[in-house]
C-alpha positions as CSV (number, residue, x, y, z in Angstrom):
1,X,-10.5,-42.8,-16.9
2,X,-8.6,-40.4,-19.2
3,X,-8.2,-38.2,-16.3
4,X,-6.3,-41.2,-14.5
5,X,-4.1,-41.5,-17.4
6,X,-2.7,-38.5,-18.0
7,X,-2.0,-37.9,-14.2
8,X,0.0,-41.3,-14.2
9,X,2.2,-39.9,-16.6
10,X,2.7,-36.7,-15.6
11,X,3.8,-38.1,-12.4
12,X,5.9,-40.7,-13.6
13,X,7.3,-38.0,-15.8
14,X,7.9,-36.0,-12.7
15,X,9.3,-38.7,-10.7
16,X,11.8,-39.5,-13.6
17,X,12.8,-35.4,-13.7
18,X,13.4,-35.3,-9.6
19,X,15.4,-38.4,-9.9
20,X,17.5,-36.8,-12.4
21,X,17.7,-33.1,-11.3
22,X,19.5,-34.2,-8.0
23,X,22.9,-34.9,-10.3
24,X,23.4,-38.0,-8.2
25,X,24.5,-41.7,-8.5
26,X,24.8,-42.6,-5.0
27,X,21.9,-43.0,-2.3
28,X,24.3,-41.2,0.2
29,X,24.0,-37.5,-1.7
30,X,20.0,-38.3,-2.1
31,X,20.1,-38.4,1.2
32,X,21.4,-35.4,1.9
33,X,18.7,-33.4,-0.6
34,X,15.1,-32.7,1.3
35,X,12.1,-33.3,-0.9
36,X,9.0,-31.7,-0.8
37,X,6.3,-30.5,-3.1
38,X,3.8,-27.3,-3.7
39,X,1.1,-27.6,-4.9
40,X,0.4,-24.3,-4.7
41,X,3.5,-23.2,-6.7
42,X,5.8,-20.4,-6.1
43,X,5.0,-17.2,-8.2
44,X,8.4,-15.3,-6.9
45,X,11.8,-15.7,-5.0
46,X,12.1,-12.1,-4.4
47,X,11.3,-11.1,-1.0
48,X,9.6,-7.7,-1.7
49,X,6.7,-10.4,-2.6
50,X,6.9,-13.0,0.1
51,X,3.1,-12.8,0.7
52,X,2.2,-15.9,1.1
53,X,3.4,-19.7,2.6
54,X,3.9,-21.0,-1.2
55,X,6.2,-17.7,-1.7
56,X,7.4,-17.8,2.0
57,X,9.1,-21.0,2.7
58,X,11.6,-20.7,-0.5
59,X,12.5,-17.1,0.6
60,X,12.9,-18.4,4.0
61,X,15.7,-20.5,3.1
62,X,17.3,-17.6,0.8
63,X,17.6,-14.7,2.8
64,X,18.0,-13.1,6.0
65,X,16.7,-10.2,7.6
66,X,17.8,-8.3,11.0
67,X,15.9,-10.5,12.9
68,X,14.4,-14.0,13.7
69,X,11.6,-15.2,15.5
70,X,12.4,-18.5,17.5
71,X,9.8,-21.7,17.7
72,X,8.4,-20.0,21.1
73,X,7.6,-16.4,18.8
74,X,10.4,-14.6,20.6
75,X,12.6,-12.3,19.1
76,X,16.0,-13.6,18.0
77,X,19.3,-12.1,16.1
78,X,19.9,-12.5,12.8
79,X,22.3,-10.2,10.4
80,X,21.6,-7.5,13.7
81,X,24.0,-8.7,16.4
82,X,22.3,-6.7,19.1
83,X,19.7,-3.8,19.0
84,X,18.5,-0.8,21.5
85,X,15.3,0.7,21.6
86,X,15.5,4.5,23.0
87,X,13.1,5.2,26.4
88,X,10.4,6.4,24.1
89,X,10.4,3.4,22.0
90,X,10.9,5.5,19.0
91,X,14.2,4.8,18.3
92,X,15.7,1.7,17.1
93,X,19.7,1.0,16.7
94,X,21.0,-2.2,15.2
95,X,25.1,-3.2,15.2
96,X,25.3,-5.4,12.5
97,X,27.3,-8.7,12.2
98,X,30.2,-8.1,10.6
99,X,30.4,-11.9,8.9
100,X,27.5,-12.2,6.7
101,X,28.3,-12.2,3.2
102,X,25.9,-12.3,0.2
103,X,25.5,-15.3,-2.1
104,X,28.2,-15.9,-4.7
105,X,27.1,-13.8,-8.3
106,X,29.6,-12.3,-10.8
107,X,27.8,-9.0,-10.3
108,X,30.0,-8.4,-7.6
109,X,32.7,-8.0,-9.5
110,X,36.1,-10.1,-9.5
111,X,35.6,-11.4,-5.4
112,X,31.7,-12.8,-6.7
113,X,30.5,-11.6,-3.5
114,X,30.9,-9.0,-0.9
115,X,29.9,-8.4,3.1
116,X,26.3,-7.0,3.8
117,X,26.4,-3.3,5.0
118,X,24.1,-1.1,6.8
119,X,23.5,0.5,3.7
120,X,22.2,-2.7,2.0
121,X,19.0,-2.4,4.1
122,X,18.5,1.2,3.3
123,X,18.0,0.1,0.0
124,X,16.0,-2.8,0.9
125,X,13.7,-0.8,2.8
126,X,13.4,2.1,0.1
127,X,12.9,-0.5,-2.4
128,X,9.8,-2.0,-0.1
129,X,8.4,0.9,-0.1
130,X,8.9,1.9,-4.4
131,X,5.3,2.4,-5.5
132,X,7.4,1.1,-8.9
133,X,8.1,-1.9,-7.0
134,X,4.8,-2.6,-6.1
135,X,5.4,-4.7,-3.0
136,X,2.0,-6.3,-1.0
137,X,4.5,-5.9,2.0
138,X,5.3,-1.9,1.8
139,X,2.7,-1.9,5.0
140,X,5.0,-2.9,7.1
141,X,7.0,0.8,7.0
142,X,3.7,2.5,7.5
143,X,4.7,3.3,11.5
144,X,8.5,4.4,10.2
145,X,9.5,8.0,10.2
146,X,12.7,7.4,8.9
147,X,16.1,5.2,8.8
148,X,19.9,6.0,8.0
149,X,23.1,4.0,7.9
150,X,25.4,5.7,10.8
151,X,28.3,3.7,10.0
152,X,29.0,0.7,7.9
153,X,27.7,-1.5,10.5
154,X,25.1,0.4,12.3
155,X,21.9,1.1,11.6
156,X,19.3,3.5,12.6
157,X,15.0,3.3,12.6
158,X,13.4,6.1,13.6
159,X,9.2,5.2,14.1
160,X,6.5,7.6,13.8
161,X,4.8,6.4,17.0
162,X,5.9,4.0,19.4
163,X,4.7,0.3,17.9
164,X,6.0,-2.5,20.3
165,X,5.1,-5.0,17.7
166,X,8.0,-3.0,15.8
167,X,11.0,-6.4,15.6
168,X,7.9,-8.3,15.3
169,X,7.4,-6.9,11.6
170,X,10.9,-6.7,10.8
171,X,11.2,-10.7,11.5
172,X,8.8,-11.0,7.8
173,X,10.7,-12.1,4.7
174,X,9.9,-9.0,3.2
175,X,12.1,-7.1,5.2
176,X,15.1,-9.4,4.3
177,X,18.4,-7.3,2.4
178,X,18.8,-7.7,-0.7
179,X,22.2,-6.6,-3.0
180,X,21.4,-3.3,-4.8
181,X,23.8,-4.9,-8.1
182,X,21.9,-7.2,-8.6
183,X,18.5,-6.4,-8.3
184,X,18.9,-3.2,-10.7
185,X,21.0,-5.8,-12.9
186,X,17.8,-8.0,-13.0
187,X,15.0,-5.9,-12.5
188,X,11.7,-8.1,-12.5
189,X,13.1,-11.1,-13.3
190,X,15.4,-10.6,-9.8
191,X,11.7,-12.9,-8.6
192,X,13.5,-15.7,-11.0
193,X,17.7,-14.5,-10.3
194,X,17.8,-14.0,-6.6
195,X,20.9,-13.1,-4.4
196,X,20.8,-13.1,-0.9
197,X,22.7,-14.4,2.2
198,X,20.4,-17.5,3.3
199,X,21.7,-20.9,4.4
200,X,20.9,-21.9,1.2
201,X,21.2,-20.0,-2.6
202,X,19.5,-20.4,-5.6
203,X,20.7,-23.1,-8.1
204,X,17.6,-23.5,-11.1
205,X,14.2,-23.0,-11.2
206,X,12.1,-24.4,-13.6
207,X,8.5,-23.3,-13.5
208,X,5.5,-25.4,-12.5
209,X,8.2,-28.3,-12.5
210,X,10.8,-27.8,-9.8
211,X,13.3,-25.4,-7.5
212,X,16.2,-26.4,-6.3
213,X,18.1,-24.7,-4.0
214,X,22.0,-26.2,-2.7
215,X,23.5,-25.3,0.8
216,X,25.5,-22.1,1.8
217,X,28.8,-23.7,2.6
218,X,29.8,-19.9,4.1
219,X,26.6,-19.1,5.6
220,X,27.3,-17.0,9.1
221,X,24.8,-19.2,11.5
222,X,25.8,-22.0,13.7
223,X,24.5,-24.3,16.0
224,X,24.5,-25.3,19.7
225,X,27.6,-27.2,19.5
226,X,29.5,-24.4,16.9
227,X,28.8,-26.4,13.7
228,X,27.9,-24.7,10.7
229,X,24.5,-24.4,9.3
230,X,22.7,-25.8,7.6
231,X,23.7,-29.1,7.6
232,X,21.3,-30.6,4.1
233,X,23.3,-30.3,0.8
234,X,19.8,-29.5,-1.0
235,X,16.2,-28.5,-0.8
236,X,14.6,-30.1,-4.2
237,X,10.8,-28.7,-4.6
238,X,8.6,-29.9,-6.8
239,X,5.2,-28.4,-8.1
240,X,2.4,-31.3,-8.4
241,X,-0.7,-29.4,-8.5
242,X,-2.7,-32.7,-7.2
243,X,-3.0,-33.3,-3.8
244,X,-3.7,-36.6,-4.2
245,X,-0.4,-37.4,-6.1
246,X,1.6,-35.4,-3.8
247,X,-0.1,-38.0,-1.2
248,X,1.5,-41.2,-3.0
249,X,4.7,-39.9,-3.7
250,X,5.5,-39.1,-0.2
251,X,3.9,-43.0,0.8
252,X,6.6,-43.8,-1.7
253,X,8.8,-41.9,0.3
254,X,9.9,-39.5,-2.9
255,X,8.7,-36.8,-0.9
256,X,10.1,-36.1,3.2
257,X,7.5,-34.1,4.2
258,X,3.9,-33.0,3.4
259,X,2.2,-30.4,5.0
260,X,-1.3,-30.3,5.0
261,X,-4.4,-32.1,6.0
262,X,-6.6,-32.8,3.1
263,X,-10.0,-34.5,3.3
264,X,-8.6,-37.0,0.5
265,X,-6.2,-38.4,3.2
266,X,-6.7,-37.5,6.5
267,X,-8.8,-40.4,7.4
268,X,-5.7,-42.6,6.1
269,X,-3.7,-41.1,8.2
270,X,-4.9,-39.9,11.4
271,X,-7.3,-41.6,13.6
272,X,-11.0,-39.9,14.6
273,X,-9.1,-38.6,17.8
274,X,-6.3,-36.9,15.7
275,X,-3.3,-39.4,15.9
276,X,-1.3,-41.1,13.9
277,X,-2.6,-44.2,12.3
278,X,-1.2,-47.2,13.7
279,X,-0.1,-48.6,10.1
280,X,2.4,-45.6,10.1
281,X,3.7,-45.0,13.6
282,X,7.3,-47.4,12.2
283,X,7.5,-45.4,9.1
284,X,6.3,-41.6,9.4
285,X,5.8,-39.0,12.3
286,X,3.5,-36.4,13.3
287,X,4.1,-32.9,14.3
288,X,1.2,-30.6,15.4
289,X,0.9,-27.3,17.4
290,X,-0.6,-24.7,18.0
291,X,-1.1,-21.9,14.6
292,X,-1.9,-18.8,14.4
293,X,-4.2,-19.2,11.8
294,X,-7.9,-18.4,11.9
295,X,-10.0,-20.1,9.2
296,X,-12.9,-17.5,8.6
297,X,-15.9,-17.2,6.2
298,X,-15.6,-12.8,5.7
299,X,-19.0,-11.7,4.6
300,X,-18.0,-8.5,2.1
301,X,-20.1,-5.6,3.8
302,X,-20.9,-3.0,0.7
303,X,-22.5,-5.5,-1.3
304,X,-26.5,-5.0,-1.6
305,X,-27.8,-8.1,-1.0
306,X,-30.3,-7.5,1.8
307,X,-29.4,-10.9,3.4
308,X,-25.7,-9.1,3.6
309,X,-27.1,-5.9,5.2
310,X,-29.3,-7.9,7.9
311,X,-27.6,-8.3,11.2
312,X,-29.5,-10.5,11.9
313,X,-29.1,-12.7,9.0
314,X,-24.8,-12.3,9.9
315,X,-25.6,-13.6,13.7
316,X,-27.4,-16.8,12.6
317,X,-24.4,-17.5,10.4
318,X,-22.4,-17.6,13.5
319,X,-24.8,-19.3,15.6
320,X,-26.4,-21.4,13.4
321,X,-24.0,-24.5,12.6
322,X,-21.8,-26.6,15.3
323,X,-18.0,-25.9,15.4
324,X,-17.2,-29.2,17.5
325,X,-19.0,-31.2,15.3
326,X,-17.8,-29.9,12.1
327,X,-13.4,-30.0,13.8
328,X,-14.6,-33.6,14.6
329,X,-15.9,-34.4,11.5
330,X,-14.0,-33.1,9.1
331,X,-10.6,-32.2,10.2
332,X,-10.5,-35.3,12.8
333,X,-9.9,-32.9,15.5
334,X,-7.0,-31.1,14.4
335,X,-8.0,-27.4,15.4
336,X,-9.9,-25.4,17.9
337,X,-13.4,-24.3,17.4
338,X,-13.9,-20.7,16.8
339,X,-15.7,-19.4,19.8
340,X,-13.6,-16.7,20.7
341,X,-13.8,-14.1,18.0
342,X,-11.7,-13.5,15.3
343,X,-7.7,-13.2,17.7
344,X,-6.7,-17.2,17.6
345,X,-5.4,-19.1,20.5
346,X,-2.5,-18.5,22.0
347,X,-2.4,-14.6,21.2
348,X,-2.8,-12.0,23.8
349,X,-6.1,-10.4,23.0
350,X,-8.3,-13.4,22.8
351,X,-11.4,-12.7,24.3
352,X,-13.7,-15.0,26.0
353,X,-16.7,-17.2,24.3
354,X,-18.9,-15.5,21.8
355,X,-20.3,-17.8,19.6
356,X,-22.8,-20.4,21.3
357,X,-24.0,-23.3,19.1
358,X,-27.7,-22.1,19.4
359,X,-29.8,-23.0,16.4
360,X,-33.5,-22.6,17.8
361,X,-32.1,-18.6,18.0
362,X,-30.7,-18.9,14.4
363,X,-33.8,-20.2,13.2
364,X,-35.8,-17.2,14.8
365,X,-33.4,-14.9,13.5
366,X,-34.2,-16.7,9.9
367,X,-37.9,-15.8,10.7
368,X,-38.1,-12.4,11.8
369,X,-36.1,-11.7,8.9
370,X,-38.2,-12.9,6.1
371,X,-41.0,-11.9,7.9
372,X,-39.4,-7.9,8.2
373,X,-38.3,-8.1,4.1
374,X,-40.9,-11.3,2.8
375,X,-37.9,-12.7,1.1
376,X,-35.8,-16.1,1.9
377,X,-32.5,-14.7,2.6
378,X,-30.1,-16.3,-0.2
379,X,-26.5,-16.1,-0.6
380,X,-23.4,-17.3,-2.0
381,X,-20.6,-18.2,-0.9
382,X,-16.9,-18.8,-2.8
383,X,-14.4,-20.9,-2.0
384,X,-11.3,-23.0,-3.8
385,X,-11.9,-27.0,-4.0
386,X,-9.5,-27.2,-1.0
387,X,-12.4,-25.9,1.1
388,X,-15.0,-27.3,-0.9
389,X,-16.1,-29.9,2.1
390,X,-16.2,-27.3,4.6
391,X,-18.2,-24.9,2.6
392,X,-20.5,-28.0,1.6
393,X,-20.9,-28.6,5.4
394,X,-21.8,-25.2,6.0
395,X,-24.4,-24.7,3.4
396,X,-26.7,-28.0,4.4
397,X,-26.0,-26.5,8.3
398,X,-27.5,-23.4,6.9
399,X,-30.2,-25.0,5.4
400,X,-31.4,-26.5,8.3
401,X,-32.2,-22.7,9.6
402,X,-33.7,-21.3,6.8
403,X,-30.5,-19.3,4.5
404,X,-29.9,-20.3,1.5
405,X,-26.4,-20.9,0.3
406,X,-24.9,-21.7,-2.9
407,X,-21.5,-22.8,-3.2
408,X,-19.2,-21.4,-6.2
409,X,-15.6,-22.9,-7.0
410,X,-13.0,-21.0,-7.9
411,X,-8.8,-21.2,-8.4
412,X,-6.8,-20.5,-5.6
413,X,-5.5,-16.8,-7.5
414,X,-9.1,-16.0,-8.8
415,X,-10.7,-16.1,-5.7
416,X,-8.1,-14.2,-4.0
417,X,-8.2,-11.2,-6.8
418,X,-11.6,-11.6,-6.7
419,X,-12.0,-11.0,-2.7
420,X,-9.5,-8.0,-2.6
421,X,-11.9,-6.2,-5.5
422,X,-15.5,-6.5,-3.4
423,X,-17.0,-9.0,-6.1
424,X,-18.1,-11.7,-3.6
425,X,-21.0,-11.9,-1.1
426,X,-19.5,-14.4,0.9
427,X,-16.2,-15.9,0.8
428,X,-13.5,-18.1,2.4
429,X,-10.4,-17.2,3.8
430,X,-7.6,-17.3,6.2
431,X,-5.7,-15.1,8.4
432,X,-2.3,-16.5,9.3
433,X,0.4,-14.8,11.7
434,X,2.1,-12.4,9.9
435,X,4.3,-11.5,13.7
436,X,3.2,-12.4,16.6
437,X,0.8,-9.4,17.8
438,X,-3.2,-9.6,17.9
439,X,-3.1,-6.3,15.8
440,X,-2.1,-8.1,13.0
441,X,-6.0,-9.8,13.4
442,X,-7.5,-6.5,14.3
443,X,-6.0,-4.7,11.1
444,X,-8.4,-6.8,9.1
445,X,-11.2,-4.3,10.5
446,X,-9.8,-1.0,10.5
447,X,-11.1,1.4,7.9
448,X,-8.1,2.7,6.6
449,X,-7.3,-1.0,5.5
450,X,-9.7,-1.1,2.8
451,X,-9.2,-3.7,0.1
452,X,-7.8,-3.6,-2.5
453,X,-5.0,-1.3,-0.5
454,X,-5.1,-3.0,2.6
455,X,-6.4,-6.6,4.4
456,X,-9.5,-5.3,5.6
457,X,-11.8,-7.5,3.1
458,X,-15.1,-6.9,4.5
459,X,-15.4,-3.3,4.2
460,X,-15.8,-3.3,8.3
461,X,-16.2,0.3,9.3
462,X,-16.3,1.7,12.9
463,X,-15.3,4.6,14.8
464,X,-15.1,3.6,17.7
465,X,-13.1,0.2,16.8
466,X,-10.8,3.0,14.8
467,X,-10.0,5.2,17.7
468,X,-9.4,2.1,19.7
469,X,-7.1,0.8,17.2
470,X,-5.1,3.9,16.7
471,X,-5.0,4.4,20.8
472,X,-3.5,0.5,21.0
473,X,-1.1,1.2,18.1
474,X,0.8,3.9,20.6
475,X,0.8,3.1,23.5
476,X,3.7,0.9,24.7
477,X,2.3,-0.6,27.7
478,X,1.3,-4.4,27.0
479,X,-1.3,-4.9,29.6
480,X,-3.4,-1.9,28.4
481,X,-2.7,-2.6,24.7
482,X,-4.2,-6.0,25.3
483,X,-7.2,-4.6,27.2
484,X,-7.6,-2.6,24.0
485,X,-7.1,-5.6,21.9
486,X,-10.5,-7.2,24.1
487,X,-12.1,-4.5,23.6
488,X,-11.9,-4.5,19.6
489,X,-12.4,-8.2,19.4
490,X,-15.4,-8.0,20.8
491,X,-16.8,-5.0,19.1
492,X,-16.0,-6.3,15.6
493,X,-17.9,-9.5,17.0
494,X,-21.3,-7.8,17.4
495,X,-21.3,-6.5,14.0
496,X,-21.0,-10.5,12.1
497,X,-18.6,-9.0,9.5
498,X,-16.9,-12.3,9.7
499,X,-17.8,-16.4,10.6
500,X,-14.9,-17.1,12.3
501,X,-14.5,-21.5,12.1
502,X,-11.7,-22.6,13.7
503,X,-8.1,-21.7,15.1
504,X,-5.9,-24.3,13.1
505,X,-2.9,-26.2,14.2
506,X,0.4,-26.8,12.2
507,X,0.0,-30.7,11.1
508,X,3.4,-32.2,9.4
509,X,4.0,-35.6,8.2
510,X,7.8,-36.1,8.0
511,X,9.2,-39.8,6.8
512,X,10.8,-41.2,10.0
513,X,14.6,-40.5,8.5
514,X,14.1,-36.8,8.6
515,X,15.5,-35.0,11.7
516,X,15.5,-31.7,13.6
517,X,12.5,-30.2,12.4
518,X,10.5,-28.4,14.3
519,X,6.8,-26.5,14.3
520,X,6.3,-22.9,15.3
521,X,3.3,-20.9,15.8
522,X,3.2,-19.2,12.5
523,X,4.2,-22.5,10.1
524,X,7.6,-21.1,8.8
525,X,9.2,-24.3,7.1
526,X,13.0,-23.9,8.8
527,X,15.7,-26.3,7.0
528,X,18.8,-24.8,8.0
529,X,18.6,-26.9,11.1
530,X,16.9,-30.1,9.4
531,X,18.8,-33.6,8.3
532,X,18.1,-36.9,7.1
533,X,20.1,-40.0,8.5
């Protein structure tokens, strides 16, 4: 009861703040401001630690990089106006637009601004790569020899190896340019100050209450009729740590979008087959697409637990529970079921069925185990309370064949911490998309990825996946890079180092004003294109 309370204020308390922050006595400039809330709140604004969709989205709308990816995953311009790539696909040359300008800040002296130079991503990419700096994202220089500025508007990349997922990697936030006056003005706290050349700049940002962010009225993009972007005078996020909440206020239509499907009210809104309820279909809209997102339970490798150790044990986790069933039952078929390894739909590289739903196996895996070891195989397995009734679903599926499973609760930070430092048996995670490549999948296996350095969380070791990986990672010829791609999919798939569940799909709720958004493969929330009539 006391719990209901207190989150009746705080969100009256909120809805009083966002009303307002948006400096506003008219409905028409409201209007013109998109809502939406994070539950997961935003820990920086500064690209060299766009790591995650919380982090992501924000950045997104504040900076640019050389290049886009489009809603089909193709490469698009951005600051670069056009590129080359040498014969040997070691070179790279970008000509860079010679209109983008950086965010108004007195930094920049008496003009508060100035025009984004080749040089500005030499610093950008040197400052990735500062062990000072600390970025999660200095990974994505790992295949670059070298770059230089030839002339003011040219710039040159020079790769180790040939890597035709290269512009894929340089699409990431975290290689967006950043001003070299401001940053060293700021320092750290540039995560709280940031300057860049987005449709949209930073206005205030009030922690675990709200961002707001107010439109670029000289931002370089247009669109398809030569109107400037973006077209919104302001993206007003707010920070609502209950999902449930978050759920009412955008019924109340104080929020235009929400995107996620959680168990609280996904029976409210979508019928068993995955539509929209019919109470809604005046008032709100559906998008969903495919994701690249594969939602995974990683079994940590090096830990002793003899249940971890036992192949046997790790196939019967696969095998042992149904996939269909559990999309159908608790994410009213919104996903794929994870048959096909660890690569999700819609990638090159997926390989063909490996898991069968085959429990009279698991169970005889089950047996001959505690009949080799004359122990009940236990384990435990982590998640946050997001996941809680997919973890729950697991554990009485594993039950049924003989594992025991004991389901631990953690925060959304602790558990993540806690699975790049080895402490769990068994945990749950995902793997979105960071560019459109299956490598970015495999990487989670190869050896020289170790976590805590790297995304490879279940200690997976292999030689032969290794040489196959470094073999894919030069050679520039799709058709056998792919082949090598099946070929590691499959391997990693006879060791169990992972349950793969299911390949998700992007699911937004938009109130029925908001226009001109659009889904994409890898869930990037675009606004410069978005409006609300």
């Amino acid at each position: 009861m006391l719990k209901g309370i207190l989150s009746y204020y705080i969100l009256v308390i909120l809805m009083l703040f966002a009303l307002s922050a948006c400096h506003t006595s008219d409905s028409s400039h409201l209007k013109n401001v998109f809502r939406y809330n994070e539950y997961r709140n935003v820990t920086s604004l500064d690209p060299a630690f766009a790591r995650n969709p919380q982090n992501i989205w924000p950045i997104n709308q504040l900076f640019n990089g050389l290049v886009q990816l489009d809603n089909q995953l193709q490469i698009q311009p951005e600051i670069a106006s056009s590129w080359s790539i040498s014969e040997d696909g070691l070179t790279y040359t970008f000509s860079l637009r010679d209109d983008v300008f950086f965010h108004s800040s007195s930094l920049f002296g008496e003009k508060k601004t100035r025009r984004v130079l080749a040089s500005d991503f030499i610093y950008s990419f040197n400052r990735l790569t500062d062990p000072k700096v600390a970025s999660p994202g200095s990974w994505v220089m790992q295949q670059v020899d070298f770059y230089e500025a030839i002339d003011e508007q040219t710039l040159k990349i020079q790769l180790k190896n040939p890597f035709p997922g290269f512009l894929g990697l340089l699409s990431m936030r975290y290689c967006s340019v950043v001003p070299k006056e401001v940053v060293e003005h700021y320092g750290n706290k540039f995560r709280s100050h940031p300057i860049g050349t987005g449709p949209f700049y930073f206005k205030r940002w009030e922690e675990n209450i709200k961002l707001v962010l107010r439109k670029n009225t000289t931002y370089f993009e247009k669109d398809l009729n030569d109107q400037p972007l973006p077209y919104l005078e302001a993206i007003a996020i707010q920070f609502i740590p209950d999902i449930q909440s978050e759920f009412m206020l955008f019924l109340q239509g104080k929020l235009d979008f929400i995107n996620s499907l959680d168990s609280s009210y996904k029976d409210e809104l979508l019928t068993p087959t995955g539509g929209l309820q019919h109470l809604y279909k005046n008032s709100l809209k559906l998008l969903k697409g495919p994701y690249l997102n594969t939602e995974y339970i990683g079994i940590y490798l090096d830990n002793p637990n003899p249940a971890i150790q036992s192949v046997k044990i790790r196939e019967a986790l696969n095998i042992g529970f149904d996939r269909k069933l559990m999309i159908a039952y608790l994410r009213n078929n919104i996903g794929y079921p994870a048959k096909k390894g660890f690569i999700p739909k819609g990638l090159p590289g997926t390989s063909e069925e490996t898991f069968s739903y085959d429990p009279v196996k698991a169970r005889k895996l089950v047996k001959e185990y505690i009949e080799e070891t004359q122990s009940i195989p236990k384990l435990t397995l982590t998640t946050d309370s997001n996941y809680l009734d997919l973890c729950e679903y697991l554990q009485r599926e594993m039950q049924k064949i003989g594992i025991n499973i004991e389901v631990e609760v953690m925060p959304t930070a602790t558990l993540r911490q806690a699975k790049s430092s080895g402490k769990l048996e068994l945990f749950r995670a995902s793997w979105i998309a960071d560019y459109p490549d299956a490598e970015n999948y495999l990487s989670l296996f190869y050896s020289k990825n170790f976590s805590p350095n790297g995304p490879n969380y279940t200690h997976f070791k292999n030689t032969n996946f290794d040489s196959l990986f470094n073999q894919a990672m030069v050679n520039p010829i799709d058709s056998i890079r792919i082949q090598k791609y099946l070929e590691m999919d499959a391997l990693v798939m006879k060791f169990y180092p992972v349950v793969p569940l299911y390949y998700d799909e992007v699911i937004r709720f938009t109130q029925k004003n908001v226009k001109g958004m659009e889904i994409n493969p890898i869930n990037m929330l675009v606004l410069k294109n978005v409006f609300k009539e």
